[in-house]
Backbone as ProteinMPNN parsed JSONL, in Angstrom:
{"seq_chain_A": "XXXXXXXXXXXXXXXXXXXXXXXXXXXXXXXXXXXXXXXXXXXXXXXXXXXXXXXXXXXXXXXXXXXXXXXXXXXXXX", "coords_chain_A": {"N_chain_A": [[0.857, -1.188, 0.0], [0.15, 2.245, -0.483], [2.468, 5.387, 0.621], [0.29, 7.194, 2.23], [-0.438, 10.327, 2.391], [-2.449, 13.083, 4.023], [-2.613, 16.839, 3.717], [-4.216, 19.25, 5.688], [-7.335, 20.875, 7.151], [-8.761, 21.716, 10.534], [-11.354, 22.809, 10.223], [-12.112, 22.408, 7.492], [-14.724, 20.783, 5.492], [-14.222, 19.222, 2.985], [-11.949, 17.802, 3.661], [-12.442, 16.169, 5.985], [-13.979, 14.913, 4.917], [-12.697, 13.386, 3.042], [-11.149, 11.987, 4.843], [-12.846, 10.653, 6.332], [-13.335, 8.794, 4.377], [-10.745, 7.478, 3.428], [-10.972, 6.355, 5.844], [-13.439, 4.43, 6.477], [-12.589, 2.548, 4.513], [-10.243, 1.571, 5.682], [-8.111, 2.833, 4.8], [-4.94, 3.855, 6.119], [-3.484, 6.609, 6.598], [-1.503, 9.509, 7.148], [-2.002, 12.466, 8.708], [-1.706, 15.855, 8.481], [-2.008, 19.045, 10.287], [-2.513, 21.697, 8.177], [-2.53, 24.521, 9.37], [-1.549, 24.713, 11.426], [0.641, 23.755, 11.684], [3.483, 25.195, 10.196], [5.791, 24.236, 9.021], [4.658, 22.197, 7.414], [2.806, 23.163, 5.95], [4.291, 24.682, 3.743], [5.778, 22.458, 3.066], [3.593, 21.549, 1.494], [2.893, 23.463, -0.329], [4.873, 23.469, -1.843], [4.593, 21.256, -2.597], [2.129, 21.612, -4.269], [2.066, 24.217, -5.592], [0.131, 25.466, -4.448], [-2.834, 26.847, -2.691], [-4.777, 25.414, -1.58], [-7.114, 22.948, 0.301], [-8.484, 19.751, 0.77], [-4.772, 17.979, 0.142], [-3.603, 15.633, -0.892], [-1.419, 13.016, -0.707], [-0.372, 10.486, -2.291], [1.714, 8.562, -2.202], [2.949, 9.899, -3.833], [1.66, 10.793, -6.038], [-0.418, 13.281, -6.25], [-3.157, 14.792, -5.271], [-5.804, 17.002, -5.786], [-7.9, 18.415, -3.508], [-11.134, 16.989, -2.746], [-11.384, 14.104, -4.763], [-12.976, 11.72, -4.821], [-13.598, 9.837, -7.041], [-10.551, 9.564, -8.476], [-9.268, 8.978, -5.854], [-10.078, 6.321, -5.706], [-9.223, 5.253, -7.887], [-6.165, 5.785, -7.763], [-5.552, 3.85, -5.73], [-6.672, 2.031, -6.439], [-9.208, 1.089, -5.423], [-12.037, -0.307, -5.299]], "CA_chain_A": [[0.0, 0.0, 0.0], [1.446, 3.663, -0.842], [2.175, 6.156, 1.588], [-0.887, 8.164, 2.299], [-0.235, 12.355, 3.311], [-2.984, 14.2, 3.79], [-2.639, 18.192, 4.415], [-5.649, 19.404, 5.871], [-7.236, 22.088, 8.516], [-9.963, 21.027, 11.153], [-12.406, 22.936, 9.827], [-12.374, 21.745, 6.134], [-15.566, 19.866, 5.248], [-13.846, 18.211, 1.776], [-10.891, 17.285, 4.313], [-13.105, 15.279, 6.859], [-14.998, 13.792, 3.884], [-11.666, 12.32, 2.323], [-10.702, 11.583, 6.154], [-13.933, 9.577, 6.726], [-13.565, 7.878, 2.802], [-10.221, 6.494, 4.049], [-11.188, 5.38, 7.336], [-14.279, 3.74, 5.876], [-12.138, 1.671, 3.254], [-9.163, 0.704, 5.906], [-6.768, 2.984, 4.485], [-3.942, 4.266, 7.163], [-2.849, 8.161, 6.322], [-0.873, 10.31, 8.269], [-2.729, 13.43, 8.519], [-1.142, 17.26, 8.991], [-2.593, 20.174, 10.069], [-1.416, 23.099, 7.621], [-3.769, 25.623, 9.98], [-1.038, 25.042, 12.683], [1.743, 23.474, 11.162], [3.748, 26.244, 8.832], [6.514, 23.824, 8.188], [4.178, 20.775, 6.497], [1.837, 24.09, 4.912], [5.456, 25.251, 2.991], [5.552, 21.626, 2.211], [2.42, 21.182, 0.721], [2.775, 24.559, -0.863], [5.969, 23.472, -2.152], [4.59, 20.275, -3.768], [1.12, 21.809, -5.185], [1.901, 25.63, -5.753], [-1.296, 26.707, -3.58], [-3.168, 26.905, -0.059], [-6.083, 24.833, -0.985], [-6.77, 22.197, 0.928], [-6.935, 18.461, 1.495], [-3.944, 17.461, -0.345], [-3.534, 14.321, -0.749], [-0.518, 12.457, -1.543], [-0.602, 8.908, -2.109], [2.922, 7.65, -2.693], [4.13, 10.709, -4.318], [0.712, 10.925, -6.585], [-1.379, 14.648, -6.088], [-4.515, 14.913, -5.662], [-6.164, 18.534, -4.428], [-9.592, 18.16, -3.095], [-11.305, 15.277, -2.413], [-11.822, 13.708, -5.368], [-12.988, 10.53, -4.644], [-13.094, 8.873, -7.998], [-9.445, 9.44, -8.701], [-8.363, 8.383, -5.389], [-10.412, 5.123, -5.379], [-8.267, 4.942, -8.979], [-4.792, 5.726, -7.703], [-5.499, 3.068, -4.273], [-7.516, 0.896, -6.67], [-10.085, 0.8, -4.267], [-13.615, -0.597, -5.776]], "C_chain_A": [[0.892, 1.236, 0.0], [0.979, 3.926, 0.744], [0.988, 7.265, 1.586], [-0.81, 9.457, 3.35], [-1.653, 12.706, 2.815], [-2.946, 16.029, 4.609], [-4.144, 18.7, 4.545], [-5.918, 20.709, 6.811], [-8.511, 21.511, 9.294], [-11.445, 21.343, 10.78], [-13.096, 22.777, 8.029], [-13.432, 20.482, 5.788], [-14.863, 18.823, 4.061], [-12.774, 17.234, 2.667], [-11.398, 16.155, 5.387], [-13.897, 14.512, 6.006], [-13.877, 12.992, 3.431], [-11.127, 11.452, 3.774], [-11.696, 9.993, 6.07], [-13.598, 8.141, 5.501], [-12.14, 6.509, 3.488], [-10.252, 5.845, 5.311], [-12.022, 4.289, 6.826], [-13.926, 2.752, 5.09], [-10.991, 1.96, 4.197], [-7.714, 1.294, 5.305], [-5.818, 3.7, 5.27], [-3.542, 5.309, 6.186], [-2.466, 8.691, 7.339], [-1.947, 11.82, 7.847], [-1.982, 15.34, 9.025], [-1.913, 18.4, 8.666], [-1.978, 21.348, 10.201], [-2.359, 24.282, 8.598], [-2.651, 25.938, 10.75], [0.691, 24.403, 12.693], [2.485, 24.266, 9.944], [5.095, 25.714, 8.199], [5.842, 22.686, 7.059], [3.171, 21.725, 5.346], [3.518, 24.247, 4.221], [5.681, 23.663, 2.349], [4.847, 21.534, 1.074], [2.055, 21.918, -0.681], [3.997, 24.209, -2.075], [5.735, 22.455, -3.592], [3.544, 20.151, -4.66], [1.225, 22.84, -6.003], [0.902, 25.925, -5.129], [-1.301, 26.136, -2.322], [-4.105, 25.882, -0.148], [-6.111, 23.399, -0.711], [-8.167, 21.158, 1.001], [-6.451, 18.821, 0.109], [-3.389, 16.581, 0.002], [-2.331, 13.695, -1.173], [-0.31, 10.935, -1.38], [1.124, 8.449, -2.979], [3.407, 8.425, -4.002], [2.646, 11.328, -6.008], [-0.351, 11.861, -6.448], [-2.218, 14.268, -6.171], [-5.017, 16.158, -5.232], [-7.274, 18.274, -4.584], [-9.932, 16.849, -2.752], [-12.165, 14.978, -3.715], [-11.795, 12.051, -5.509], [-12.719, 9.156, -5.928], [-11.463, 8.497, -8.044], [-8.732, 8.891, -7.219], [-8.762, 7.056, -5.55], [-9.035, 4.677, -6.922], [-6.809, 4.563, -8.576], [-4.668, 4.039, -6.566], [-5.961, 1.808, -5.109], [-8.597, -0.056, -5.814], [-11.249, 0.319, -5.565], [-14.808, -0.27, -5.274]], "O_chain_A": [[2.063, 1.276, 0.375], [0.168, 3.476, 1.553], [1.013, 8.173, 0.755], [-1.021, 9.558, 4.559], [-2.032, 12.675, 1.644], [-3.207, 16.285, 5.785], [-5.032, 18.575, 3.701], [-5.014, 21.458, 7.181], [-9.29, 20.824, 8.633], [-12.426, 20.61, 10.902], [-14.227, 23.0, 7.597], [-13.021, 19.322, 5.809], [-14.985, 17.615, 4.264], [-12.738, 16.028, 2.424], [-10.622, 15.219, 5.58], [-14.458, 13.49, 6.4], [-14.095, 11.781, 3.423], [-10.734, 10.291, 3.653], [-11.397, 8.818, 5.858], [-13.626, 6.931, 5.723], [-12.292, 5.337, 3.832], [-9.563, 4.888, 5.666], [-11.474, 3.195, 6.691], [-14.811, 1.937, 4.826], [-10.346, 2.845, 3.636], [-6.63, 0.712, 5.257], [-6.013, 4.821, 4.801], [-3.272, 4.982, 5.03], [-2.97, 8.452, 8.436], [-2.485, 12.009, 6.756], [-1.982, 15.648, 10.217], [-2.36, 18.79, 7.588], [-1.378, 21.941, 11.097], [-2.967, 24.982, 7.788], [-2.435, 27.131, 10.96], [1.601, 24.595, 13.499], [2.134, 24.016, 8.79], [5.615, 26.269, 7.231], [6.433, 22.376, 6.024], [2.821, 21.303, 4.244], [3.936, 23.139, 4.555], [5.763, 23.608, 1.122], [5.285, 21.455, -0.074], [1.411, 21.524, -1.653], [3.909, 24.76, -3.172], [6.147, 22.511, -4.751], [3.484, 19.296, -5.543], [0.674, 22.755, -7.1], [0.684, 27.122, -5.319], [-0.634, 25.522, -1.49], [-4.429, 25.319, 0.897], [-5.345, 22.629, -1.292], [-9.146, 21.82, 1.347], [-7.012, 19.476, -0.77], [-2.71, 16.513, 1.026], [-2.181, 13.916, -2.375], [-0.103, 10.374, -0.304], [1.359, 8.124, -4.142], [4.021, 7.93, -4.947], [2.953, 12.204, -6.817], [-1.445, 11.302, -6.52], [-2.461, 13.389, -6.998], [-4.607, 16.466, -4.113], [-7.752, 17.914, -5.659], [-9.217, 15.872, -2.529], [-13.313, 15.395, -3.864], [-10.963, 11.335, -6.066], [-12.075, 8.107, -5.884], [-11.073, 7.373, -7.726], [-7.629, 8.361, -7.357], [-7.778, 6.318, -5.566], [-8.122, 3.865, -6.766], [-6.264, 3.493, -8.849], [-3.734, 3.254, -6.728], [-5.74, 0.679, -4.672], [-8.751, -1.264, -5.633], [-11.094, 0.732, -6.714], [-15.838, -0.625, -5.848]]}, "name": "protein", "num_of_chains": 1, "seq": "XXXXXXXXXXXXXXXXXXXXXXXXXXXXXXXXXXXXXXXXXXXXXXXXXXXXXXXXXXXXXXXXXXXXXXXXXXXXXX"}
C-alpha cells in the first residue's frame, strides 16, 4: 500500500470527507494540520503551488480536493 499524506485544517468539510472515505475503506494516512503546522503548509505549498486544501498524496501521486473517484483509482479501491 502507498504512503498516504494528507494536508488538511480542522475545519475543512472536503478534508473530513476524504478523512472519513479512508477510514471507511481501511486505508492508514498520516494526517497534517497546515492551519497550525507552517513547516508541512510550505511543504504542501511546495509540492502543489497553492493553499487549498486536502492534499492528498498517495505515494508521491497529487490529488487537491477530495476527489474521490481518482483516489479510489490511484489506491484501486472498488
Amino acid at each position: 500500500m502507498k504512503e498516504i499524506v494528507i494536508y488538511s485544517t480542522p475545519t475543512c468539510v472536503y478534508c473530513n470527507m476524504a478523512k472519513t472515505f479512508f477510514k471507511s475503506n481501511g486505508v492508514a494516512y498520516k494526517d497534517f494540520n497546515v492551519a497550525a503546522d507552517l513547516d508541512k503548509r510550505k511543504e504542501m505549498i511546495d509540492k502543489t503551488g497553492q493553499m487549498g486544501v486536502p492534499v492528498i498524496d498517495m505515494g508521491g501521486e497529487i490529488v487537491v480536493g477530495f476527489d474521490e473517484s481518482k483516489i479510489r483509482e490511484v489506491l484501486n479501491i472498488k
